[in-house]
N, C-alpha and C positions, 0 to 999 in steps of 0.2 A: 504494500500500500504506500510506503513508502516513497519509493520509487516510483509510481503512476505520481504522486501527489508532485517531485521533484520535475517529472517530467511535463505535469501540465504548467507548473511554474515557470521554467526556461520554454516551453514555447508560447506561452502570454508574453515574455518580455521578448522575444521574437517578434511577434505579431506587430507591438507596440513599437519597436526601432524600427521594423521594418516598412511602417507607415508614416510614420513621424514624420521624414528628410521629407517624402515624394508629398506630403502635403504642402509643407513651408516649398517646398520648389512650385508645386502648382499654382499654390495662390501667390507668389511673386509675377508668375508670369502671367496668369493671370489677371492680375490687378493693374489697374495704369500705371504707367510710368510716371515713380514719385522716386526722387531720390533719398529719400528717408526711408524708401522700404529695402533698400538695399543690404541689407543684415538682413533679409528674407531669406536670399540667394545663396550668404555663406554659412546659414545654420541648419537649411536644408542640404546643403552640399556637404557641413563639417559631420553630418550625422548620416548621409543616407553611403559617402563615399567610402568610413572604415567597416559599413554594413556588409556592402560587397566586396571587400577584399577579403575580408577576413573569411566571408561564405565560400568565393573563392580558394581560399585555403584551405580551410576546411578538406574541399571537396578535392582538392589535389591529392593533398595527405591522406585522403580516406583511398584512392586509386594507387597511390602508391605502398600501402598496408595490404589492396589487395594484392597487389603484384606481387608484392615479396611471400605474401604467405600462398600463393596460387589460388586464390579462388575466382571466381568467372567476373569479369564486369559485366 
């Protein structure tokens, strides 16, 4: 039970980063051009761009674990 409860925990806070950046992006662009909204641009950017790399990662590492142990991609 434990572990179901760990796991719905890390992926709610998935859900919630992984939404977060793509809204402050949309609604910058979005919105009309005001130069005061410009920290829209880089708080949607500073949160949605270490989302994907690190997922990125992730999934590299996880191909490379299969490799070495042989199981199938």
């Amino acid at each position: 039970m434990a572990t179901l409860r760990r796991y719905i925990v890390i992926q709610l806070m998935v859900f919630v980063i992984g939404i977060v950046g793509p809204i402050f992006l949309i609604v910058f662009f979005a919105s009309p051009s005001d130069p005061n909204a410009k920290w829209g641009f880089w708080v949607g950017f500073f949160i949605r761009a270490p989302a994907l790399l690190i997922s990125r990662l992730v999934s590299w590492v996880d191909d490379l674990w299969c490799r070495a142990i042989g199981a199938g991609v």
